[in-house]
DSSP file (Angstrom, degrees, kcal/mol; ACC not computed):
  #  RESIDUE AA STRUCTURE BP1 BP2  ACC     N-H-->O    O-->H-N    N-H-->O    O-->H-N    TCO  KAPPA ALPHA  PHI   PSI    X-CA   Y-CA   Z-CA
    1    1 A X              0   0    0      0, 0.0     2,-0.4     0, 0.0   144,-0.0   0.000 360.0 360.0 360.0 148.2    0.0    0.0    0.0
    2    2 A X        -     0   0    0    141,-0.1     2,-0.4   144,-0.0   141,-0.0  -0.919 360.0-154.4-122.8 149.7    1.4    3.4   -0.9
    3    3 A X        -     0   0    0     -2,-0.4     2,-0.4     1,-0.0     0, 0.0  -0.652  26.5 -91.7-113.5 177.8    0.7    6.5    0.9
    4    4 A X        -     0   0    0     -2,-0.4     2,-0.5     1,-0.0    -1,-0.0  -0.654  43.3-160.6 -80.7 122.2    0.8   10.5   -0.3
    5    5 A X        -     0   0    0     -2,-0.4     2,-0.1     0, 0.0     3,-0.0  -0.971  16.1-108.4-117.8 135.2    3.9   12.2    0.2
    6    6 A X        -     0   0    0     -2,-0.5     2,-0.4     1,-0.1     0, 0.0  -0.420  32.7-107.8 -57.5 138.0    4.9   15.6    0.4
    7    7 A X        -     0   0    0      1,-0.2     3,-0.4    -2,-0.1    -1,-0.1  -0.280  39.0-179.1 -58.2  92.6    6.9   17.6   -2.3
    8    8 A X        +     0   0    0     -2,-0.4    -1,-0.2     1,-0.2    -2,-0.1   0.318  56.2  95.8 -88.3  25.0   10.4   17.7   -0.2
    9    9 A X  S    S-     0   0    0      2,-0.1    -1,-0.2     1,-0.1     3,-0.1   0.983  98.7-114.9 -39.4 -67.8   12.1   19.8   -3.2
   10   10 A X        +     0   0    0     -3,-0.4    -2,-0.1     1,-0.3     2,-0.1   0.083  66.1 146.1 112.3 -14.6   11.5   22.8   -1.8
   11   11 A X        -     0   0    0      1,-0.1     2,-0.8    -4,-0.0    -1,-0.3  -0.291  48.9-124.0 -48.5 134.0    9.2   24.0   -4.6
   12   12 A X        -     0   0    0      1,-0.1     3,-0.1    -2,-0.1    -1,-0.1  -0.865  35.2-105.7-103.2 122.4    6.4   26.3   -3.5
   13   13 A X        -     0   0    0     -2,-0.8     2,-0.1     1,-0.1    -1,-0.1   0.345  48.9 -85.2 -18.8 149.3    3.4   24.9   -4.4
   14   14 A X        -     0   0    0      1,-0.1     2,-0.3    -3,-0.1    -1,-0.1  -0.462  40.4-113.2 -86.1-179.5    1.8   26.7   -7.5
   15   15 A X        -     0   0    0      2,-0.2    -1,-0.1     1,-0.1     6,-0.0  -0.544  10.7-149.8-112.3 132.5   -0.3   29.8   -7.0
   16   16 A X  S    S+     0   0    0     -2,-0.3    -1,-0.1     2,-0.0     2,-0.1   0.841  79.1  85.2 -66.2 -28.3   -4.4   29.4   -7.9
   17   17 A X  S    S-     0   0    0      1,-0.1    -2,-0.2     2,-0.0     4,-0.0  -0.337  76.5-144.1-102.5 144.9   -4.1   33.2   -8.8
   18   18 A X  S    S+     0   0    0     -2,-0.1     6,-0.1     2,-0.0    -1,-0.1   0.711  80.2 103.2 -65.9 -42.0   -3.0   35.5  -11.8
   19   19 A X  S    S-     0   0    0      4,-0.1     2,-0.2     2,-0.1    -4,-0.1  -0.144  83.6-111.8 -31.9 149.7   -1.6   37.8   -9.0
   20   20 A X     >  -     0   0    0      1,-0.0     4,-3.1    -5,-0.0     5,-0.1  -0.421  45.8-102.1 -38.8 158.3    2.2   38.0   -8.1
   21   21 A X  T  4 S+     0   0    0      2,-0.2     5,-0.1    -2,-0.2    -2,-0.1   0.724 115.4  43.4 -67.5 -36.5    2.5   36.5   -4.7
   22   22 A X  T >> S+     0   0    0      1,-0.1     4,-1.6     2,-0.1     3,-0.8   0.845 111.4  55.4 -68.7 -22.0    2.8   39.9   -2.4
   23   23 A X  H 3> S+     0   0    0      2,-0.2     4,-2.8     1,-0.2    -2,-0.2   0.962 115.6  37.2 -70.3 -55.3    0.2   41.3   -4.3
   24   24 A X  H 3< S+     0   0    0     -4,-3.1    -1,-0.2     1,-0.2    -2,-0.1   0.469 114.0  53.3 -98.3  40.2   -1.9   38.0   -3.2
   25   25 A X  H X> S+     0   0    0     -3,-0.8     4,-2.4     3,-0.1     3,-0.6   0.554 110.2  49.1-111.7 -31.7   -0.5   37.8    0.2
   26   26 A X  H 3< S+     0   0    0     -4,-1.6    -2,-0.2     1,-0.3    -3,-0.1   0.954 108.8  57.8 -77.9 -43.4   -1.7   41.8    0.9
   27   27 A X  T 3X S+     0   0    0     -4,-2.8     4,-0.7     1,-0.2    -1,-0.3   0.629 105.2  48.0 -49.3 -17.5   -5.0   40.8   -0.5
   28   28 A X  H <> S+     0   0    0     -3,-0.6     4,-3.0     2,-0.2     3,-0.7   0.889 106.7  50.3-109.3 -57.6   -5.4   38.3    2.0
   29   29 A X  H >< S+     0   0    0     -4,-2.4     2,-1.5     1,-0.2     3,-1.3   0.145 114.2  53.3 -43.5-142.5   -4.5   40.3    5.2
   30   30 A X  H 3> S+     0   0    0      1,-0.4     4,-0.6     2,-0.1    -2,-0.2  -0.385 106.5  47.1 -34.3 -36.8   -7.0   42.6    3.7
   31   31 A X  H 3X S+     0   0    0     -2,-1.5     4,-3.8    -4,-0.7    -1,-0.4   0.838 115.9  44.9 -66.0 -70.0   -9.5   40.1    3.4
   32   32 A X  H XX S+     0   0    0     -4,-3.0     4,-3.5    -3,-1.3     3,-0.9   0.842 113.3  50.8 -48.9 -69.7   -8.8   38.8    7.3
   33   33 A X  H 3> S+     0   0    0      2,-0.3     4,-3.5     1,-0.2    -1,-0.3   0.735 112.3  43.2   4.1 -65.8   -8.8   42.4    8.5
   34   34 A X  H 3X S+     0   0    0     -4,-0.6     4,-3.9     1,-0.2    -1,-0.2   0.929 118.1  55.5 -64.3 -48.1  -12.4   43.0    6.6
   35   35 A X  H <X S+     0   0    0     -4,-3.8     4,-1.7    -3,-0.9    -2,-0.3   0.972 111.5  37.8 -65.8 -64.7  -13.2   39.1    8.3
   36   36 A X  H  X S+     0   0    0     -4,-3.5     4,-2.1     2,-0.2    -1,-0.2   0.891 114.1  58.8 -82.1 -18.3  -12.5   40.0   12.0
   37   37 A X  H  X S+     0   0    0     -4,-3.5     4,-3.6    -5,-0.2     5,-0.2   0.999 106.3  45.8 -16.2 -85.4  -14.1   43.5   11.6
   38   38 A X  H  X S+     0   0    0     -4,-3.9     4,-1.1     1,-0.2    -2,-0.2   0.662 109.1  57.2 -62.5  -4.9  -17.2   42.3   10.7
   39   39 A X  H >X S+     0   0    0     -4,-1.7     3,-4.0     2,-0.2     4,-2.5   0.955 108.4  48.4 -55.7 -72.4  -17.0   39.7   13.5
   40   40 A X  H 3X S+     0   0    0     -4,-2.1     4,-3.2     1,-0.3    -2,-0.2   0.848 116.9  41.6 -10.6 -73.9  -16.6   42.4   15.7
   41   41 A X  H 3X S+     0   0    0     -4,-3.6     4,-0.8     1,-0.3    -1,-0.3   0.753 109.4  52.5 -51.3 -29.1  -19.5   44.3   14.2
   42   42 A X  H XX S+     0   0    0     -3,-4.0     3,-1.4    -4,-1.1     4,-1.3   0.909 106.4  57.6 -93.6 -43.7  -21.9   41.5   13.8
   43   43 A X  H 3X S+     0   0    0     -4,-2.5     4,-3.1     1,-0.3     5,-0.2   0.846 108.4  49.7 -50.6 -36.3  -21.3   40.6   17.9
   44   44 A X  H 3< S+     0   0    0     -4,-3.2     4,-0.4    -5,-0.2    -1,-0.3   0.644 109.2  49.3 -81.9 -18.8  -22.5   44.4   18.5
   45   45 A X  H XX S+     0   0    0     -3,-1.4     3,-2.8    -4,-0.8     4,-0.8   0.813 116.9  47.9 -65.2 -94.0  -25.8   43.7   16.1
   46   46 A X  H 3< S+     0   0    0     -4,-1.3    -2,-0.2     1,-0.3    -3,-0.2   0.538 112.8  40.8 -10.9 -60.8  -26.3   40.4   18.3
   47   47 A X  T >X S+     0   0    0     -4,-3.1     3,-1.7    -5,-0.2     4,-0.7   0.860 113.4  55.3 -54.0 -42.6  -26.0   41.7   21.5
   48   48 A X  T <4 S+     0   0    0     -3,-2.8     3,-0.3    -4,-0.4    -2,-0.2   0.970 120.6  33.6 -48.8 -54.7  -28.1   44.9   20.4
   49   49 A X  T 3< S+     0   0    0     -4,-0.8    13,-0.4     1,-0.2    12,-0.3   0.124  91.5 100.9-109.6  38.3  -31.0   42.5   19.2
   50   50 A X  T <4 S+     0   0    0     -3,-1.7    -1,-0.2    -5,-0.3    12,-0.2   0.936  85.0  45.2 -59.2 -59.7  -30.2   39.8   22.1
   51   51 A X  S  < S+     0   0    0     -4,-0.7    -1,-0.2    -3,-0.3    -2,-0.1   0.194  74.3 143.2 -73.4  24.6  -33.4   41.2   24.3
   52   52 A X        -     0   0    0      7,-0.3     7,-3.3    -3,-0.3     2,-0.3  -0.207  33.5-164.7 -68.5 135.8  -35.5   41.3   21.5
   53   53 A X  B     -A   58   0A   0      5,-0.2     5,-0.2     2,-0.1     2,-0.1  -0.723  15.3-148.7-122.4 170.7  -39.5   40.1   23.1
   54   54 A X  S    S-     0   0    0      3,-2.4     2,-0.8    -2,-0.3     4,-0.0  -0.736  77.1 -45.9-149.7  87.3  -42.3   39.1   20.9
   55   55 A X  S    S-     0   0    0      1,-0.2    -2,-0.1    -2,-0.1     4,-0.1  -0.781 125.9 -20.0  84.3 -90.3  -45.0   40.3   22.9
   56   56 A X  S    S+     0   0    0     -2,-0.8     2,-0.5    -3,-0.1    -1,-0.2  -0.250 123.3  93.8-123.2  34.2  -44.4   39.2   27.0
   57   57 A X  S    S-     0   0    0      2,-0.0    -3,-2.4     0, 0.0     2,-0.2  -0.967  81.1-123.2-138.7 133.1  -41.8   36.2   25.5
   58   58 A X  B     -A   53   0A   0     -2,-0.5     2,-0.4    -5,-0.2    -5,-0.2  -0.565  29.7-174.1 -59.1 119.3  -38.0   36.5   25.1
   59   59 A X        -     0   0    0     -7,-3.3     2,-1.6    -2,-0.2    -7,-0.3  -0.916   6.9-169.3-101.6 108.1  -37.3   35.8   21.5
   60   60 A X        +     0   0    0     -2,-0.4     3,-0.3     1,-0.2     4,-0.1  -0.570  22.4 159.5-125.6 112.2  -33.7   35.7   21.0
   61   61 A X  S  > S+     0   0    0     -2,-1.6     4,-1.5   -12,-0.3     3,-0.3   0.478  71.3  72.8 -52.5 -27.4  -33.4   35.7   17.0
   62   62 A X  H  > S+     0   0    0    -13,-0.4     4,-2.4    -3,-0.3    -1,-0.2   0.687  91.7  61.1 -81.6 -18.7  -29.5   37.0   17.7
   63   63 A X  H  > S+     0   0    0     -3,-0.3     4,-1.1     2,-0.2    -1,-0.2   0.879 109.0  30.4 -94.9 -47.1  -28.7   33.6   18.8
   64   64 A X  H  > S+     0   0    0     -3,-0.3     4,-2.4     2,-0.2    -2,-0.2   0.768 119.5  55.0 -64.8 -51.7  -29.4   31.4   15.8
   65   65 A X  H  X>S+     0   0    0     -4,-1.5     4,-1.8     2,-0.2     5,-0.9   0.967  99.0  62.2 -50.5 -68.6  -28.5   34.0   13.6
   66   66 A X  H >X5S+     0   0    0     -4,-2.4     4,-2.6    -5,-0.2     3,-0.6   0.888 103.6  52.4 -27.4 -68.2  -25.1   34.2   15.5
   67   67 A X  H 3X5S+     0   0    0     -4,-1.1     4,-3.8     1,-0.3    -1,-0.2   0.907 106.9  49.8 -36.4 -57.1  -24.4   30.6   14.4
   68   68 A X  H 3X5S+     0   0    0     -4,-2.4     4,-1.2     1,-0.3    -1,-0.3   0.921 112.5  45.1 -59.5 -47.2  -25.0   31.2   10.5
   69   69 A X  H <X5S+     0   0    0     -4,-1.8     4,-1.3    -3,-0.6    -1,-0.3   0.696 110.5  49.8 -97.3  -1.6  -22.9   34.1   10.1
   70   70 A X  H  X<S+     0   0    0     -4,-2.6     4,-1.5    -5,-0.9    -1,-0.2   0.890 109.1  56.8 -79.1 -19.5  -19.7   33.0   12.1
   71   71 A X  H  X S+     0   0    0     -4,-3.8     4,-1.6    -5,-0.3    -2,-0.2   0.861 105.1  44.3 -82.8 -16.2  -20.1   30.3   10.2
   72   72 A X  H  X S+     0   0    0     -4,-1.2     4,-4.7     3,-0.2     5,-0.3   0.775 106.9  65.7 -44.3 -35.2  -19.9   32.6    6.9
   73   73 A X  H  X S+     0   0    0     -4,-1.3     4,-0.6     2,-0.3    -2,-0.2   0.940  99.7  47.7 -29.4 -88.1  -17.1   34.1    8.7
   74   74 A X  H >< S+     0   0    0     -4,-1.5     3,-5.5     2,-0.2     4,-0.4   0.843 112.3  53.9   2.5-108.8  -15.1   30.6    8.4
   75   75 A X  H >X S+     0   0    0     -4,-1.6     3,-2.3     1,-0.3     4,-1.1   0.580 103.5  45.8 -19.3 -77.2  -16.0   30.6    5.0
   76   76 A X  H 3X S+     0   0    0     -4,-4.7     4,-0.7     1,-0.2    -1,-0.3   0.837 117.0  51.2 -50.9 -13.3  -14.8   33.8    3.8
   77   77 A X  H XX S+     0   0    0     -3,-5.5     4,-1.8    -4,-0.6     3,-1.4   0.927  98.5  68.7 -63.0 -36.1  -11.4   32.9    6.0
   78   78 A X  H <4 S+     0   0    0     -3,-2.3    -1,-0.2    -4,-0.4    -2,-0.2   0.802  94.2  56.5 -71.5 -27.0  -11.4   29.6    4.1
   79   79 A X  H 3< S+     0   0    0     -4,-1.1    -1,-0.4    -5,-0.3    -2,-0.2   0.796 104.4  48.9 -84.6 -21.5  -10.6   31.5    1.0
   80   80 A X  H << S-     0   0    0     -3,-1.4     2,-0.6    -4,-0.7    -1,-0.2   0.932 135.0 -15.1 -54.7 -72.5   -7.6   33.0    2.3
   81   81 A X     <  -     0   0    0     -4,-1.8    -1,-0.3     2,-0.1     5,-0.1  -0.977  45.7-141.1-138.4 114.9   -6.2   29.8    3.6
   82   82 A X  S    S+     0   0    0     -2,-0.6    -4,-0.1    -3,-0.2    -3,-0.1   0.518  70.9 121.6 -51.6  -1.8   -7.7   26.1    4.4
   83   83 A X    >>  -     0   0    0      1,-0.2     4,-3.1    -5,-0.1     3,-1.3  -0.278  68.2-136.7 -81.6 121.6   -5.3   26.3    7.7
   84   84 A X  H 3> S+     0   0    0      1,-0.2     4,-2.3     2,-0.2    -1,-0.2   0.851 103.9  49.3 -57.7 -13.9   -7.9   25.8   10.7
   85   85 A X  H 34 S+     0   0    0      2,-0.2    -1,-0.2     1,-0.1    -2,-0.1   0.659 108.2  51.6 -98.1  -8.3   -6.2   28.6   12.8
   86   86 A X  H X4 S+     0   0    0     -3,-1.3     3,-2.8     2,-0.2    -2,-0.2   0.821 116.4  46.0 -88.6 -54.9   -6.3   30.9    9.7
   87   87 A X  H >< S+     0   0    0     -4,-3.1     3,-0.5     1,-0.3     4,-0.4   0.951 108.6  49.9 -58.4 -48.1  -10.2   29.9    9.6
   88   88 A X  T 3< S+     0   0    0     -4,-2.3     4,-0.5    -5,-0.2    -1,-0.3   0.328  80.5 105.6 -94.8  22.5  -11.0   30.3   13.1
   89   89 A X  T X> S+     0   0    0     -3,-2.8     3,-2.6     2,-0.2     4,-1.0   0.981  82.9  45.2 -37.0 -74.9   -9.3   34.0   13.0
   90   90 A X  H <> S+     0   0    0     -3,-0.5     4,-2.3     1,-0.3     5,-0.3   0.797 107.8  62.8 -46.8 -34.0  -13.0   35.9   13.1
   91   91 A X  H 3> S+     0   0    0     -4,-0.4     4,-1.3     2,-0.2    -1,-0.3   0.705  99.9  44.6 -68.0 -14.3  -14.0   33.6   15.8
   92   92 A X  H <4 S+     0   0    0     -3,-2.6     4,-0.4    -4,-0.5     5,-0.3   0.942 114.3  61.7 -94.2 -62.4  -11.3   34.7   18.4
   93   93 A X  H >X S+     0   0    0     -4,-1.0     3,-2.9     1,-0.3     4,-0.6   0.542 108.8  32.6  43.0-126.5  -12.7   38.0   17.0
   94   94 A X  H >X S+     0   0    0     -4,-2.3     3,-3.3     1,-0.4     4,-0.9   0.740 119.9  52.7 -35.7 -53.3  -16.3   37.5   18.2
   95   95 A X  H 3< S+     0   0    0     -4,-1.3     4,-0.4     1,-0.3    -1,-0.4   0.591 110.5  41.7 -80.9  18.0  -15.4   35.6   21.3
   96   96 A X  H <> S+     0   0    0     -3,-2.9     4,-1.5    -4,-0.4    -1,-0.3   0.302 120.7  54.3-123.7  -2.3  -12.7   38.2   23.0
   97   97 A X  H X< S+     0   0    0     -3,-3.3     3,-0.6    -4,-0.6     4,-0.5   0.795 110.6  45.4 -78.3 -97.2  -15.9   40.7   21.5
   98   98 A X  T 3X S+     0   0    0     -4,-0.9     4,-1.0     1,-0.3    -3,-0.1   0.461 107.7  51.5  21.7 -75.1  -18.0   38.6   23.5
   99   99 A X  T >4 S+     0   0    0     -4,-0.4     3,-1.1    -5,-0.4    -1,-0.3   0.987 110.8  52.1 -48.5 -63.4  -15.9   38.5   26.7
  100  100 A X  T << S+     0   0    0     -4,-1.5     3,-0.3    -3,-0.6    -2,-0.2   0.623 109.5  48.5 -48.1 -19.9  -15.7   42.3   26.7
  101  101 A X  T 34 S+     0   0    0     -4,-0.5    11,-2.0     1,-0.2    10,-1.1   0.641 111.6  55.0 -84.8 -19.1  -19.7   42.7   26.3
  102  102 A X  S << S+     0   0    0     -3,-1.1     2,-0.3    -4,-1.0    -1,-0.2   0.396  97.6  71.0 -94.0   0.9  -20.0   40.4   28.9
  103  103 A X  S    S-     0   0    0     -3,-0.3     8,-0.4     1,-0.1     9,-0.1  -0.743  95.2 -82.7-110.4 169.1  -18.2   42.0   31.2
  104  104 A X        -     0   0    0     -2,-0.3     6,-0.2     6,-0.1    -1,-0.1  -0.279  42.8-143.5 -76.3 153.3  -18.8   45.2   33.3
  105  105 A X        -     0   0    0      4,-1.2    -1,-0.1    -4,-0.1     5,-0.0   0.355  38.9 -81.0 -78.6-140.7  -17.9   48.6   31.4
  106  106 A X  S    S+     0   0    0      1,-0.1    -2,-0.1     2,-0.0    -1,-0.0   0.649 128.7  55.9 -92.1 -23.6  -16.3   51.9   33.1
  107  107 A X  S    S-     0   0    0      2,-0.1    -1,-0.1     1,-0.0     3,-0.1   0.269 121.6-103.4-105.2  11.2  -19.7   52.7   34.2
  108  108 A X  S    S+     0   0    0      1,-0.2     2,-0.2     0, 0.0    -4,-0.1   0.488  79.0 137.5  99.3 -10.7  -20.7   49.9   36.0
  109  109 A X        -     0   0    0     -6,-0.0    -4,-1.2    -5,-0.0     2,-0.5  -0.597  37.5-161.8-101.5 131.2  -23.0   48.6   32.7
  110  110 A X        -     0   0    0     -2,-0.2     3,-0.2     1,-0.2    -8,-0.1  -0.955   5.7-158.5-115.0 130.7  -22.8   45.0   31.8
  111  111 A X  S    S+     0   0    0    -10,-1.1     2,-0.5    -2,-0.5    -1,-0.2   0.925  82.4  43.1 -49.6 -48.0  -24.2   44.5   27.6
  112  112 A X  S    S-     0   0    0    -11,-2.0    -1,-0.3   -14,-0.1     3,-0.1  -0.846  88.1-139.3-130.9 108.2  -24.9   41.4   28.1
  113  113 A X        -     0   0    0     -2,-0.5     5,-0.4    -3,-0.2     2,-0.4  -0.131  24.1-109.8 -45.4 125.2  -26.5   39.7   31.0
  114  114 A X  S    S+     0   0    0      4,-0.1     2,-0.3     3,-0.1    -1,-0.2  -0.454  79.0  98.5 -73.2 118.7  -26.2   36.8   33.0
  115  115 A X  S  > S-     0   0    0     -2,-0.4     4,-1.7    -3,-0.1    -1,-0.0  -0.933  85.7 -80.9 157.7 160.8  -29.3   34.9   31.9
  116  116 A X  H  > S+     0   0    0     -2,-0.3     4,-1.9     2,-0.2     5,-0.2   0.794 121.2  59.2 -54.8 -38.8  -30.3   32.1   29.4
  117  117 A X  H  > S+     0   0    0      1,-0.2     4,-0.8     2,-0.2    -1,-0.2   0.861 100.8  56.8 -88.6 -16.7  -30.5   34.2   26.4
  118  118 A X  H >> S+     0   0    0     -5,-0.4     4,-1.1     2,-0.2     3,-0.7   0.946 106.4  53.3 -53.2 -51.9  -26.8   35.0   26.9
  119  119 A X  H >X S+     0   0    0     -4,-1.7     3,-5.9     2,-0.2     4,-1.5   0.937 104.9  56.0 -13.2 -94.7  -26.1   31.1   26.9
  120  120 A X  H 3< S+     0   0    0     -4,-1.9     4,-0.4     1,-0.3    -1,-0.2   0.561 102.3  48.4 -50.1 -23.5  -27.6   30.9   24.0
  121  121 A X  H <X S+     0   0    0     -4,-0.8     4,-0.9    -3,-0.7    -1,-0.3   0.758 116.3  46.2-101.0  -9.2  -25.7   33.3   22.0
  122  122 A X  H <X S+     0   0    0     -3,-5.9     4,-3.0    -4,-1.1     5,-0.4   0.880 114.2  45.0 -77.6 -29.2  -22.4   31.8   23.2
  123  123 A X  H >X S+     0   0    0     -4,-1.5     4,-2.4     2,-0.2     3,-0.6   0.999 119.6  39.2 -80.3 -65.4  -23.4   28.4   22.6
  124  124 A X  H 3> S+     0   0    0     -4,-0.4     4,-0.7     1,-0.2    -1,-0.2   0.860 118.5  59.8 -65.6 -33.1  -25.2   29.1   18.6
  125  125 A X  H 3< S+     0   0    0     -4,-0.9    -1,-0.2    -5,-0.2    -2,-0.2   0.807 115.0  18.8 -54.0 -44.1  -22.3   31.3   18.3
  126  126 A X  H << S+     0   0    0     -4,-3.0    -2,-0.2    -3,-0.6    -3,-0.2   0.432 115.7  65.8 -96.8  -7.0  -19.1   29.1   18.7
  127  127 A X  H >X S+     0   0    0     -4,-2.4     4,-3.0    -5,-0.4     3,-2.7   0.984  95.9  49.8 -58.9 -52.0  -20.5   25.8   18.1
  128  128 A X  H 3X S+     0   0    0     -4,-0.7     4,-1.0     1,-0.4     5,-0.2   0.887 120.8  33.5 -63.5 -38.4  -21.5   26.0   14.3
  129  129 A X  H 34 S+     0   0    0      2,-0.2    -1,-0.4     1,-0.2    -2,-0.1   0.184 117.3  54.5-106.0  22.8  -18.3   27.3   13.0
  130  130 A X  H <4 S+     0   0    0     -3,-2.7     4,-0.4    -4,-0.1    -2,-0.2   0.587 112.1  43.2-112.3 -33.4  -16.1   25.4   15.6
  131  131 A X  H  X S+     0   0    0     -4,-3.0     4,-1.6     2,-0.2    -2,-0.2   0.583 113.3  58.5 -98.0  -6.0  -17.8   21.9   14.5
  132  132 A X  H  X S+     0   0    0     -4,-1.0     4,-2.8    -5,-0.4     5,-0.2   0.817 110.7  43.6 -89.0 -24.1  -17.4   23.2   10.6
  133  133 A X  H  4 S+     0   0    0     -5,-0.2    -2,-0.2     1,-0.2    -1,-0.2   0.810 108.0  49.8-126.3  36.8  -13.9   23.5   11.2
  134  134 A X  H  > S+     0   0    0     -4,-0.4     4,-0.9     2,-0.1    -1,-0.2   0.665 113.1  52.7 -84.0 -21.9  -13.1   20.5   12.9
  135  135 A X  H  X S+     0   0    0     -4,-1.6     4,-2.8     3,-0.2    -2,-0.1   0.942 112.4  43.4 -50.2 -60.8  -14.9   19.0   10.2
  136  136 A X  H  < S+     0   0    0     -4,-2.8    -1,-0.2     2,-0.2    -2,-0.1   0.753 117.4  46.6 -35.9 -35.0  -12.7   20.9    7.5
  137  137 A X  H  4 S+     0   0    0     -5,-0.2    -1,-0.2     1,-0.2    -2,-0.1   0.751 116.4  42.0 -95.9 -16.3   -9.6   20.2    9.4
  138  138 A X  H  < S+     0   0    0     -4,-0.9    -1,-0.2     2,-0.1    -2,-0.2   0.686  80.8 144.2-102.9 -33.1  -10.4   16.2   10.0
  139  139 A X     <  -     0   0    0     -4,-2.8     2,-0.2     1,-0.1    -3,-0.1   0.272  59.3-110.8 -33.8 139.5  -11.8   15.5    6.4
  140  140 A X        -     0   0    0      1,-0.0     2,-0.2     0, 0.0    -1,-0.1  -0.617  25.9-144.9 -53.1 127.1  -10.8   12.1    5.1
  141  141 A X        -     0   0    0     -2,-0.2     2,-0.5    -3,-0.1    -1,-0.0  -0.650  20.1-135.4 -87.5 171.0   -8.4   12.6    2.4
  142  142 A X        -     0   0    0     -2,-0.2     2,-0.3     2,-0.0    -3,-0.0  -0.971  15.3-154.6-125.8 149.4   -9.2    9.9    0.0
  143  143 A X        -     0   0    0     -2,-0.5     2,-0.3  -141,-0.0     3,-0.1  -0.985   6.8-147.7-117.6  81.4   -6.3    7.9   -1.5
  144  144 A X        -     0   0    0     -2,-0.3     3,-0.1     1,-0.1    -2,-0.0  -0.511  20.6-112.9 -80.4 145.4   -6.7    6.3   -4.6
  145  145 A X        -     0   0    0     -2,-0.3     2,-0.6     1,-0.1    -1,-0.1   0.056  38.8-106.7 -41.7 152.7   -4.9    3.1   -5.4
  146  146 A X        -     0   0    0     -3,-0.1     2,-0.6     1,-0.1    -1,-0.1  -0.768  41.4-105.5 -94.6 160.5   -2.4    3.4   -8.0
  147  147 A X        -     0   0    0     -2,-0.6    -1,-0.1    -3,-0.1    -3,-0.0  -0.744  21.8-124.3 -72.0 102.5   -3.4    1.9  -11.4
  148  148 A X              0   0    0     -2,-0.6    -1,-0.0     1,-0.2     0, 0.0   0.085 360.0 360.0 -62.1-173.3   -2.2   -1.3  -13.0
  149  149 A X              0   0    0      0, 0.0    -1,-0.2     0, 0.0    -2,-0.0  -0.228 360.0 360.0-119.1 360.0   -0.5   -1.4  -16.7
């Protein structure tokens, strides 16, 4: 049985891109940058429409929601780089967002409350894009047999 080996020339892989290589190394910080912004930003939507009621009942929409776009998040990461720590960039993002909202301000004001619905935005928030990229990172590679003559 034969397994996959890595190139050990010394060659660097070829480039998917038209680009020169700083040109699509700046693009990519630029991209990650844009990525852990919007984390940022999207945690301060979430929290904003965490205490959202639908009539005399807590609906919190922020929670579910969280999940879907951190896992877009991923996804735009993924395009920089497959590397799981590349991917889970926007996620230390949101969750050191997170921490801060959840902790008290200068003024004594805490965003985000100790309560259920808080739960609920940590938990739909790092699960979905944590279990997509252990998925990503774990994928089977598949190994074809070589072919007789």
């Amino acid at each position: 049985m034969t397994a996959t080996v890595d190139d050990q020339t010394g060659k660097p892989a070829p480039s998917r891109s038209r680009l020169p290589r700083p040109v699509y190394a700046a693009f990519g910080a630029l991209i990650m940058l844009a990525l852990v912004v919007d984390a940022v930003i999207t945690l301060i939507l979430e929290v904003l429409y965490l205490p959202l009621y639908l009539g005399s009942v807590a609906f919190p929409i922020a929670a579910p929601i969280a999940g879907v776009v951190n896992v877009l998040l991923v996804l735009g990461a993924r395009t920089v780089s497959p590397r799981p720590i590349v991917m889970l960039t926007p996620i230390v993002a949101w969750t050191l967002s997170f921490l801060a909202a959840a902790s008290s301000g200068p003024g004594g004001d805490v965003p985000l409350g100790s309560d259920a619905r808080t739960l609920l935005l940590m938990l739909f928030g790092l699960a979905p894009p944590l279990i997509y990229v252990y998925l990503q990172a774990n994928r089977a590679k598949v190994v074809r047999p070589a072919t007789r003559r």
